[in-house]
Backbone as ProteinMPNN parsed JSONL, in Angstrom:
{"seq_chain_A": "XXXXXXXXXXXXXXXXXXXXXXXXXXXXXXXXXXXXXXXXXXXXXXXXXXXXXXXXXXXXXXXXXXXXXXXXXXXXXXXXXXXXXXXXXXXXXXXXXXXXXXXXXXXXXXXXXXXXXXXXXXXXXXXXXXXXXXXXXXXXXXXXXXXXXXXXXXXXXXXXX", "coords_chain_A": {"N_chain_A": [[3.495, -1.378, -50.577], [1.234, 0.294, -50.641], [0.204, 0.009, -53.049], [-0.957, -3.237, -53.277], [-2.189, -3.243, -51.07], [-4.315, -1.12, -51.82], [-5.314, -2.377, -53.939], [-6.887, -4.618, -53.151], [-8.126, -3.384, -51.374], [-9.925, -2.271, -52.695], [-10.841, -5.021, -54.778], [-12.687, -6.163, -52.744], [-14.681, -4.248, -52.087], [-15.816, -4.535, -54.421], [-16.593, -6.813, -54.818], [-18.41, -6.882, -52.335], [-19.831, -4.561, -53.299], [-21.448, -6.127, -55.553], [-22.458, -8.307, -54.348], [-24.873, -6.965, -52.943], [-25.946, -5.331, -54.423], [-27.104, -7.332, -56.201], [-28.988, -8.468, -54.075], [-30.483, -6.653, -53.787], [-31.88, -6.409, -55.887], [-32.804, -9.229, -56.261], [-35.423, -8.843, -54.039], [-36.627, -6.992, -55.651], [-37.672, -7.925, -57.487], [-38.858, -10.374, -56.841], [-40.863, -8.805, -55.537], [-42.268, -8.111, -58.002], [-43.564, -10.407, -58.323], [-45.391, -10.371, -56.934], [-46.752, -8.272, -56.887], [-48.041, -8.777, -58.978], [-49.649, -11.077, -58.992], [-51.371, -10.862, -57.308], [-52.273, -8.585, -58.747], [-53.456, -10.298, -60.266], [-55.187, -12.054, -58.799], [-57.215, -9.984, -57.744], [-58.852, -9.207, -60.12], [-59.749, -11.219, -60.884], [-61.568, -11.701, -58.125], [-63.068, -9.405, -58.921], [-64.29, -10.094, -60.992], [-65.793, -12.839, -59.799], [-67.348, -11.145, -57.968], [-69.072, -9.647, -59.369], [-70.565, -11.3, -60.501], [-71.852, -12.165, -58.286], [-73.638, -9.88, -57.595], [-75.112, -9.674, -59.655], [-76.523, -11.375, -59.191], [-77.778, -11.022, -57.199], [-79.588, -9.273, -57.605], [-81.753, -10.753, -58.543], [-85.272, -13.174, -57.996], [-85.85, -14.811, -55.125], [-86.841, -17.501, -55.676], [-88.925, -19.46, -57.96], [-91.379, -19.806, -57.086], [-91.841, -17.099, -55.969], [-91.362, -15.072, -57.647], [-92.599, -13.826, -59.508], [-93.86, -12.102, -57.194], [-95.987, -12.986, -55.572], [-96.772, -14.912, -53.055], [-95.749, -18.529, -52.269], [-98.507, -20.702, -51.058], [-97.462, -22.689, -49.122], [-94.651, -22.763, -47.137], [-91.029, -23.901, -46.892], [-91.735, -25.564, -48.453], [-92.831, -24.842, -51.151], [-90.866, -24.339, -53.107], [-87.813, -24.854, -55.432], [-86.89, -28.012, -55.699], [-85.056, -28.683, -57.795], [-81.794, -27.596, -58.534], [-80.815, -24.893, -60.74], [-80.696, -23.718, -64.031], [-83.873, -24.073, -65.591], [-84.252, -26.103, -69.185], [-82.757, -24.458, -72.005], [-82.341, -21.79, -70.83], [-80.496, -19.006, -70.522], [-77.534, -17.501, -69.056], [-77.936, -14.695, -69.791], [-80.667, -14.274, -68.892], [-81.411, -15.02, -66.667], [-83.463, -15.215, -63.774], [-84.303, -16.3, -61.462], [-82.667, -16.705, -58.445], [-81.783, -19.399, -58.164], [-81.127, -20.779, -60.334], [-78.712, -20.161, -61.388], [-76.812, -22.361, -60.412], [-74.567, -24.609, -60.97], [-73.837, -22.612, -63.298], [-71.131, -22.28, -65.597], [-68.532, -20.48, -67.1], [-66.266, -19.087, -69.24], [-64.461, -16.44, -69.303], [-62.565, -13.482, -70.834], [-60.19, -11.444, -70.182], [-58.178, -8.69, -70.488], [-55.708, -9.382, -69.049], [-55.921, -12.397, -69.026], [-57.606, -15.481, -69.307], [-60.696, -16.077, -67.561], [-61.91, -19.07, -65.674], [-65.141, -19.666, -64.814], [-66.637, -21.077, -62.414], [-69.936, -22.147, -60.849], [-72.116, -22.782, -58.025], [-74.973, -23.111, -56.596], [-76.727, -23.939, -52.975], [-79.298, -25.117, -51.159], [-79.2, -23.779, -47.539], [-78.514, -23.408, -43.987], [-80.676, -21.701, -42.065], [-79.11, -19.904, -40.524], [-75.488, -19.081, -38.94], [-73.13, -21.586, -38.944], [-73.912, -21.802, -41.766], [-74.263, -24.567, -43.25], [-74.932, -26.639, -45.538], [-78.242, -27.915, -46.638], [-80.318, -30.852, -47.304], [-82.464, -30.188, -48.46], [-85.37, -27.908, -49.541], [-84.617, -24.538, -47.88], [-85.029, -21.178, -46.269], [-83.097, -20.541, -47.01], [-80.332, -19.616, -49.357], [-77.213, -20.591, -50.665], [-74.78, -19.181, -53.174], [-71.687, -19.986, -54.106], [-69.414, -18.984, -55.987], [-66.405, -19.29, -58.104], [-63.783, -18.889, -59.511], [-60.731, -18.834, -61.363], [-57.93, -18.574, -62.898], [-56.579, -19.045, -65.848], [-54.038, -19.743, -66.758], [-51.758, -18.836, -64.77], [-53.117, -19.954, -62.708], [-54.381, -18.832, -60.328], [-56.594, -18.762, -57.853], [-60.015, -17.727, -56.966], [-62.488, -17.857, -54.438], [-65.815, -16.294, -53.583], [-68.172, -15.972, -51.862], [-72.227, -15.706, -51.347], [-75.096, -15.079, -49.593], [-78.8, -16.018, -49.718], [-81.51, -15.049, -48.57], [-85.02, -15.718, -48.045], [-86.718, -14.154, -46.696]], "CA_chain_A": [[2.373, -1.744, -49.751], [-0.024, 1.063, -51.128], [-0.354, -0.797, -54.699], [-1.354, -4.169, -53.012], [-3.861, -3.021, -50.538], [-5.311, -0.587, -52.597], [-6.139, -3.448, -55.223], [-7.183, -5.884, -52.202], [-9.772, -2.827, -50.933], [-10.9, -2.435, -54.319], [-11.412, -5.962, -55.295], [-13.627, -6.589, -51.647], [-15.552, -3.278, -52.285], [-16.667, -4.56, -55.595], [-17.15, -7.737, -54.367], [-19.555, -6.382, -51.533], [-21.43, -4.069, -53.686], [-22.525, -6.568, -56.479], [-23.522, -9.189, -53.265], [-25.623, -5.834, -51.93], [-26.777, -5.207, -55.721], [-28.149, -8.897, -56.455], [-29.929, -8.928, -53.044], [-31.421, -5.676, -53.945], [-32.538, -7.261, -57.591], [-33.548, -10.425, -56.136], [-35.929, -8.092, -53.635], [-37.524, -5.943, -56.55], [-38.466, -8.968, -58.57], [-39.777, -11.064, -55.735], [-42.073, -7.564, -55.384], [-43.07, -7.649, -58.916], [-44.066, -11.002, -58.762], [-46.428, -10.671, -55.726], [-47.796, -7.849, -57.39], [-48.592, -9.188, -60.396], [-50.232, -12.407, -58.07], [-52.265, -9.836, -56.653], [-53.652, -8.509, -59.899], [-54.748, -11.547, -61.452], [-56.138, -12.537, -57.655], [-58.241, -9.036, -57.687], [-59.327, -9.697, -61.366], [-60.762, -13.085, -60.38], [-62.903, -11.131, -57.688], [-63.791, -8.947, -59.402], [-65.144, -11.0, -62.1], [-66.936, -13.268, -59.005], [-68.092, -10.074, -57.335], [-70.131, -9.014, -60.7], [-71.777, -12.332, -61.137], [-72.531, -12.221, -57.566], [-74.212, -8.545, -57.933], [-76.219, -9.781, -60.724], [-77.358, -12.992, -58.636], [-78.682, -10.699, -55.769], [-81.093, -8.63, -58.039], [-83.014, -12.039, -59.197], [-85.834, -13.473, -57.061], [-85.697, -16.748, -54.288], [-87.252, -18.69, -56.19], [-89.488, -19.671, -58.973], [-92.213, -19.264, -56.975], [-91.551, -15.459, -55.606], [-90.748, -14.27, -58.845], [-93.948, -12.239, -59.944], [-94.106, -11.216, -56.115], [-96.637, -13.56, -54.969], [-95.705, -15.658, -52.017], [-96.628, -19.685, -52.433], [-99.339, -21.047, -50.113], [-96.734, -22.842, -48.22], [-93.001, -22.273, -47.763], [-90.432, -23.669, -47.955], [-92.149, -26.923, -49.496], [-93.417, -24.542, -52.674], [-89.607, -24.029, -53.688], [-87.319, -25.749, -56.052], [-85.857, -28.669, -55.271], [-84.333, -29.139, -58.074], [-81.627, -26.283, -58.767], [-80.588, -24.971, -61.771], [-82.063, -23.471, -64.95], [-84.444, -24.994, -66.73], [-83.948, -26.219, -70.526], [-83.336, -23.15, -72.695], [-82.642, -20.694, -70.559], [-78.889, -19.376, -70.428], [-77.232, -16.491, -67.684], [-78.837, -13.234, -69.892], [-82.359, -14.394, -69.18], [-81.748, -15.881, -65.34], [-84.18, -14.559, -63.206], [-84.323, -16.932, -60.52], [-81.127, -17.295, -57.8], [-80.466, -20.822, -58.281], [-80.214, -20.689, -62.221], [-76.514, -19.541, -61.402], [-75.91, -22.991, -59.925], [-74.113, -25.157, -62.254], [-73.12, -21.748, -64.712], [-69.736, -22.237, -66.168], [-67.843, -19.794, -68.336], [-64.627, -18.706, -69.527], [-64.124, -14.933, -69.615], [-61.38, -13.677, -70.965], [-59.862, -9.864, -70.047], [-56.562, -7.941, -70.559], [-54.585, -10.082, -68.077], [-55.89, -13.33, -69.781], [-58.661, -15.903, -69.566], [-60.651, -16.851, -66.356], [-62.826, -19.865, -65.509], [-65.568, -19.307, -63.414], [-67.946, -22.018, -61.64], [-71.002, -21.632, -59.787], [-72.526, -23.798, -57.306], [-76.73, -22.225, -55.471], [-77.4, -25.229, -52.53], [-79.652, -24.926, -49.704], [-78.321, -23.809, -46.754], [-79.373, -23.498, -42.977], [-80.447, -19.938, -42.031], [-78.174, -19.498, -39.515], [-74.45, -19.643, -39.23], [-72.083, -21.517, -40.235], [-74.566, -22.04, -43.004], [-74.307, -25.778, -43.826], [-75.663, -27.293, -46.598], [-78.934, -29.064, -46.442], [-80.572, -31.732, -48.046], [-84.004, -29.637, -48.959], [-85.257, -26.68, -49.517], [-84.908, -23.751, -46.756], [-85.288, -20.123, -46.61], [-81.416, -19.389, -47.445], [-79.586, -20.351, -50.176], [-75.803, -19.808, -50.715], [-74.058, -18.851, -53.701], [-70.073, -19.607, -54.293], [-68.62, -18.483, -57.198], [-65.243, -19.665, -57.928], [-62.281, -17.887, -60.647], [-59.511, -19.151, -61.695], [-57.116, -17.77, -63.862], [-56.287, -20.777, -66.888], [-52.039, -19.515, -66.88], [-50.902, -18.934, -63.603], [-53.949, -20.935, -61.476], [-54.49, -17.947, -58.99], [-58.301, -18.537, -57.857], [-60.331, -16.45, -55.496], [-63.528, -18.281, -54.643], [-66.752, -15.899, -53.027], [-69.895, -16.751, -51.255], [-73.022, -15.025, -50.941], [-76.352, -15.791, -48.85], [-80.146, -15.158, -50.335], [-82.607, -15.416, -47.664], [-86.202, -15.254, -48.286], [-87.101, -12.874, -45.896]], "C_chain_A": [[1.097, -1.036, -50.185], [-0.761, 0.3, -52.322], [-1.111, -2.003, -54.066], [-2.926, -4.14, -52.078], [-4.777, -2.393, -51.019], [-6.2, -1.034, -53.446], [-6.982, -4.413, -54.282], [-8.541, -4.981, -51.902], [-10.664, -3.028, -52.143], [-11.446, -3.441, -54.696], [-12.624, -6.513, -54.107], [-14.585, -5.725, -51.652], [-16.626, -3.651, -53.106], [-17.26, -5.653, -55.51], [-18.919, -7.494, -53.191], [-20.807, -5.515, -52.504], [-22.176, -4.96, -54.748], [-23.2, -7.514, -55.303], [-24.398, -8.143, -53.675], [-26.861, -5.34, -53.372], [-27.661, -6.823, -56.244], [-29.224, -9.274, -55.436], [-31.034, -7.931, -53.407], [-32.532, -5.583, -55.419], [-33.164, -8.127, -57.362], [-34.9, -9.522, -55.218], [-37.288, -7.711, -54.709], [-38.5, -7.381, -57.262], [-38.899, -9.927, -57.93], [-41.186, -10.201, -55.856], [-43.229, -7.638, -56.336], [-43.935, -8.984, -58.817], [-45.561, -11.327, -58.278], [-47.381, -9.828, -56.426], [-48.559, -8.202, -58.146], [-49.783, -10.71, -60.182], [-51.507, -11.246, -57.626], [-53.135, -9.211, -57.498], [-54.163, -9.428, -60.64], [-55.759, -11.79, -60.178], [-57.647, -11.157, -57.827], [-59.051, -8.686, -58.905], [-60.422, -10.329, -61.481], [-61.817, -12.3, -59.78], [-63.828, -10.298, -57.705], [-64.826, -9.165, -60.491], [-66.604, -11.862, -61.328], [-67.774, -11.93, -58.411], [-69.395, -9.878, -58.135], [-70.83, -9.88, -60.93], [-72.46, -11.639, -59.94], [-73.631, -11.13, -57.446], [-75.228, -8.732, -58.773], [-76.863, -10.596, -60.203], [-78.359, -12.472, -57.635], [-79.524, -9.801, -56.355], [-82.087, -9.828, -58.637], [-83.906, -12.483, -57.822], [-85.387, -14.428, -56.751], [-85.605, -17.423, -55.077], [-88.106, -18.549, -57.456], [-91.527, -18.673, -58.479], [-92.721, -17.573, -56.162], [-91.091, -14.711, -56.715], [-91.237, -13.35, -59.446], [-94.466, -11.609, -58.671], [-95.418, -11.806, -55.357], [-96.084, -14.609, -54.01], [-96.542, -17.127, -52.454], [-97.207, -19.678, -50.739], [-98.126, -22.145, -48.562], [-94.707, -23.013, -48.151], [-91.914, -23.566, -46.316], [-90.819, -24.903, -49.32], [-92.381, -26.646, -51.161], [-91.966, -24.442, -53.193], [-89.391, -24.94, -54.317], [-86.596, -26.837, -54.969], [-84.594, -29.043, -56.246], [-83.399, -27.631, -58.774], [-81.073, -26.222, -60.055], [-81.32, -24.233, -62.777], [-82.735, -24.056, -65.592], [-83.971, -24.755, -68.112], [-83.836, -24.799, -71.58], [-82.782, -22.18, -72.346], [-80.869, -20.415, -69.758], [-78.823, -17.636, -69.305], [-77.855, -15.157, -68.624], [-80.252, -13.475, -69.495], [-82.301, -15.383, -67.746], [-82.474, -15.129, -64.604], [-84.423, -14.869, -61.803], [-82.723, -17.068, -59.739], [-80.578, -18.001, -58.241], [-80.608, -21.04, -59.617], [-79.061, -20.754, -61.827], [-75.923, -21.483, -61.046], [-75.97, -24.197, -61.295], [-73.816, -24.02, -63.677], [-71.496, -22.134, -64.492], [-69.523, -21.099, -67.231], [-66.619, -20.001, -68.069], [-64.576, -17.328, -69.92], [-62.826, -14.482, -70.085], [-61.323, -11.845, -70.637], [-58.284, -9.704, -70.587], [-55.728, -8.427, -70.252], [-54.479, -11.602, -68.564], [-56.795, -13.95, -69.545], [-58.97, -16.579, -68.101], [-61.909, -17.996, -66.556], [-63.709, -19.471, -64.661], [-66.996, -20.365, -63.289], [-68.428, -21.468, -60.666], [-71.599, -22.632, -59.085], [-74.383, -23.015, -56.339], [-76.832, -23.972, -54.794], [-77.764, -24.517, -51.659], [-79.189, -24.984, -48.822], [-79.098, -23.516, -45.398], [-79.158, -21.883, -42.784], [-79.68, -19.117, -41.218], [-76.663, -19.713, -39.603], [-74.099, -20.655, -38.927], [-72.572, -21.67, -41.331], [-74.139, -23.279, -43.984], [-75.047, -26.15, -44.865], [-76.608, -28.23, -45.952], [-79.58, -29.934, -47.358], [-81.731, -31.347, -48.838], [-84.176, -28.639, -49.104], [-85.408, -25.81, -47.829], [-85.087, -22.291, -47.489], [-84.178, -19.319, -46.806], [-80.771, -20.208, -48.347], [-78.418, -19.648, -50.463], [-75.538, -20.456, -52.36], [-72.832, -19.081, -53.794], [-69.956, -19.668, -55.916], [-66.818, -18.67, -57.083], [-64.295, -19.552, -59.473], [-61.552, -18.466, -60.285], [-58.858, -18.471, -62.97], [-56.448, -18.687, -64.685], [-54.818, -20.59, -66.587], [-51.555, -19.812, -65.654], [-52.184, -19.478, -62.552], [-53.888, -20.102, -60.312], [-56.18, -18.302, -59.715], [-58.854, -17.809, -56.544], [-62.114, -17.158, -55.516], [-64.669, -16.991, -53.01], [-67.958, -16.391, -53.004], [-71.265, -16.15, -50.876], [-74.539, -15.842, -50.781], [-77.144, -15.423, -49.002], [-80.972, -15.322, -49.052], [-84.066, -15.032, -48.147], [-86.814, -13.778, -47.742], [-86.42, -11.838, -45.551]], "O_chain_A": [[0.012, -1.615, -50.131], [-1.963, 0.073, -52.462], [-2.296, -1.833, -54.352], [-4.05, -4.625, -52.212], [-5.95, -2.737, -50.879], [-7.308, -0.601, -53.762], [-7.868, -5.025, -54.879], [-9.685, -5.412, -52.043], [-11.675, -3.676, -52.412], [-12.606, -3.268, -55.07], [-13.483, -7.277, -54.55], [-15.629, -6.206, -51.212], [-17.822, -3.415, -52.939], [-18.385, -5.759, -55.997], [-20.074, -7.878, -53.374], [-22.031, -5.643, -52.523], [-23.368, -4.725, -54.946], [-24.431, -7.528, -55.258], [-24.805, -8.273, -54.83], [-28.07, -5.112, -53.335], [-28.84, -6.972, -56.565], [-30.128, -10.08, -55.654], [-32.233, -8.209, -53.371], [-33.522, -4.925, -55.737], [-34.207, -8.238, -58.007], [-35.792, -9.505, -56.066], [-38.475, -8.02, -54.609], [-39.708, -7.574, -57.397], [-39.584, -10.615, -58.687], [-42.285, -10.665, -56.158], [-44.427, -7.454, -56.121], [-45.094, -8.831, -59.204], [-46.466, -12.02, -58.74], [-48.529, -10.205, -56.662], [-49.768, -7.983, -58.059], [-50.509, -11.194, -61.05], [-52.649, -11.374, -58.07], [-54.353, -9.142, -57.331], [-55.081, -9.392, -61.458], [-56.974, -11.752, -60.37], [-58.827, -11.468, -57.991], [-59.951, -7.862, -58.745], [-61.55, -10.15, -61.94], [-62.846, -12.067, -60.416], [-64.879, -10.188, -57.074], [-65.869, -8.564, -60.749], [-67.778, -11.821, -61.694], [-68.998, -11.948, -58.548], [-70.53, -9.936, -57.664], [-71.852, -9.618, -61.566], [-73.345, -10.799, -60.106], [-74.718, -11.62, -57.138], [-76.231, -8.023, -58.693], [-77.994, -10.73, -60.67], [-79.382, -13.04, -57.252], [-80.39, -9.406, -55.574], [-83.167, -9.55, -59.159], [-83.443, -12.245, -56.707], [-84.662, -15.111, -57.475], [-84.578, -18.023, -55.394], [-88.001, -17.472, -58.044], [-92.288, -17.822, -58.938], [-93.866, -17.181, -55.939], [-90.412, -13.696, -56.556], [-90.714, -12.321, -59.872], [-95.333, -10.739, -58.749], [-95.913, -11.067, -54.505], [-94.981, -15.114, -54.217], [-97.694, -17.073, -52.884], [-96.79, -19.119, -49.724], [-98.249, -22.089, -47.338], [-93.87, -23.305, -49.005], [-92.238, -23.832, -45.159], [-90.43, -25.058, -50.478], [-92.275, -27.438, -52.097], [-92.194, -24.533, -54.399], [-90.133, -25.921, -54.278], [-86.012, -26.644, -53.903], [-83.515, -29.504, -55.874], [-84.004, -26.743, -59.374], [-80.799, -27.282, -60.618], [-82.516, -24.035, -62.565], [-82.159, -24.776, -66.408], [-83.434, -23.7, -68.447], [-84.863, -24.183, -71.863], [-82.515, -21.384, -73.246], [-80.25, -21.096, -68.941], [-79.766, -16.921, -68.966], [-78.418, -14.41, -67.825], [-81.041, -12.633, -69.925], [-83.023, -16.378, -67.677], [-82.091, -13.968, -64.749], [-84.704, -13.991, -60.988], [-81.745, -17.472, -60.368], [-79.436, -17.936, -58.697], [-79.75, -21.857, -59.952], [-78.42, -21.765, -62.117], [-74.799, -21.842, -61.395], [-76.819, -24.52, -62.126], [-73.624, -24.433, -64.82], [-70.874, -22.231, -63.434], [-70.345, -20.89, -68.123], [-66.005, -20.657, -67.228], [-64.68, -17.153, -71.134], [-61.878, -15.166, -69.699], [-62.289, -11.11, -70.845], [-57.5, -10.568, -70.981], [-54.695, -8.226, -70.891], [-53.382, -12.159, -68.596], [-57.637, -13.07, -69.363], [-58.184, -17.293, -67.48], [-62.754, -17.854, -67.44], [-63.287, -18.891, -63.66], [-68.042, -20.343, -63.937], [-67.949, -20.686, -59.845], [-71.589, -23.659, -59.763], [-74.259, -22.387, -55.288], [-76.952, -24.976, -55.495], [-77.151, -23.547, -51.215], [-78.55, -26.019, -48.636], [-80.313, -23.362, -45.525], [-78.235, -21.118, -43.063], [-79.618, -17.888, -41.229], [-76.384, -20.609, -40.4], [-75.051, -21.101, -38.287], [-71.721, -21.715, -42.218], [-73.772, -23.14, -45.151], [-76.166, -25.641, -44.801], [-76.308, -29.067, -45.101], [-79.269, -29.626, -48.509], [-82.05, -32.028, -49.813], [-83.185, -27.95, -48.861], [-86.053, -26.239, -46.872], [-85.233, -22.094, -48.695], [-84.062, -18.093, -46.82], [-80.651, -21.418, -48.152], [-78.376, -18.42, -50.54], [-75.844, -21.573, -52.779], [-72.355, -17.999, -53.45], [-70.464, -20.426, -56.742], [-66.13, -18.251, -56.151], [-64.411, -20.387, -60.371], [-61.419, -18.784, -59.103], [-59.479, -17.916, -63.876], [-55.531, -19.242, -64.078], [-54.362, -21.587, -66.027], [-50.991, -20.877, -65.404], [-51.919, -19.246, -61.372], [-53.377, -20.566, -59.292], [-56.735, -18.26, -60.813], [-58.303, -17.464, -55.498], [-62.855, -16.965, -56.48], [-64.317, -16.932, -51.832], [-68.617, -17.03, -53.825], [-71.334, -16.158, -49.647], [-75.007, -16.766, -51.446], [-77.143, -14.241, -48.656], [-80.57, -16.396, -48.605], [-84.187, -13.923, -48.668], [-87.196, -12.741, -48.285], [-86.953, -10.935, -44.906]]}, "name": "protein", "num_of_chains": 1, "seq": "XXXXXXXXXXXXXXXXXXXXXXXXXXXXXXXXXXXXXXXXXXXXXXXXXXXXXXXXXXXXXXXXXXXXXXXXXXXXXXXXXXXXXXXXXXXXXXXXXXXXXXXXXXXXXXXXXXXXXXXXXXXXXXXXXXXXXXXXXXXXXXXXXXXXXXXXXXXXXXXXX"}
């Protein structure tokens, strides 16, 4: 009787600990994968963060740019956004340059996309889009990561005043 049960504990022991070991494997590598989701995601915003940072030292507009205000506002603004002919993201000076930038950056982790969008927006919240110019214009910036398609899209609001 000793020989039989002894082999019977033994074979249910070993049985139990690889279950208890595969759950504890499947676990870890679930972990890694989140992490690893997590650094391409904080990558991305950090990549949008830095445009955005560079977008909020440029002036409103075209016409606030040497620090003179136009004669009437918001009618003196662009309507149409964008940079003019020529003139690429080292040499933007104006907010809505940014809208319509595209790149492709590439870092350590691997290569991101990043679109830009500047539309007029209302100065108040929820900050809708409008059809003309106003005295706030929003910013989104939007990363993606080309491999694994983690994107992290941020939004930031210029106001004139």
């Amino acid at each position: 009787m000793n020989d039989v049960s002894d082999l019977i504990f033994t074979m249910a022991s070993i049985v139990i600990f690889s279950f208890l070991l595969l759950q504890a494997n499947h676990a870890m590598v679930r972990n890694d994968v989140v992490m690893v989701e997590h650094e391409y995601e904080n990558s991305g915003i950090s990549l949008a963060q830095s445009l955005i940072n560079e977008a909020r030292m440029t002036a409103f507009d075209e016409t606030t740019e040497g620090g003179g205000a136009p004669e009437s506002m918001p009618s003196g603004f662009r309507e149409q956004l964008g940079p003019p002919v020529g003139i690429s993201r080292p040499d933007f000076t104006v907010f809505d340059y940014y809208h319509g930038y595209s790149d492709t950056i590439t870092t350590q982790l691997g290569s991101y996309v990043m679109d830009v969008t500047v539309s007029y927006v209302n100065s108040e919240p929820p900050y809708e889009e409008t059809g003309g110019p106003t005295f706030s214009k929003k910013l989104e910036a939007t990363v993606r990561e080309v491999q694994t398609e983690q994107s992290a899209r941020l939004s930031y609001i210029k106001t004139y005043y």
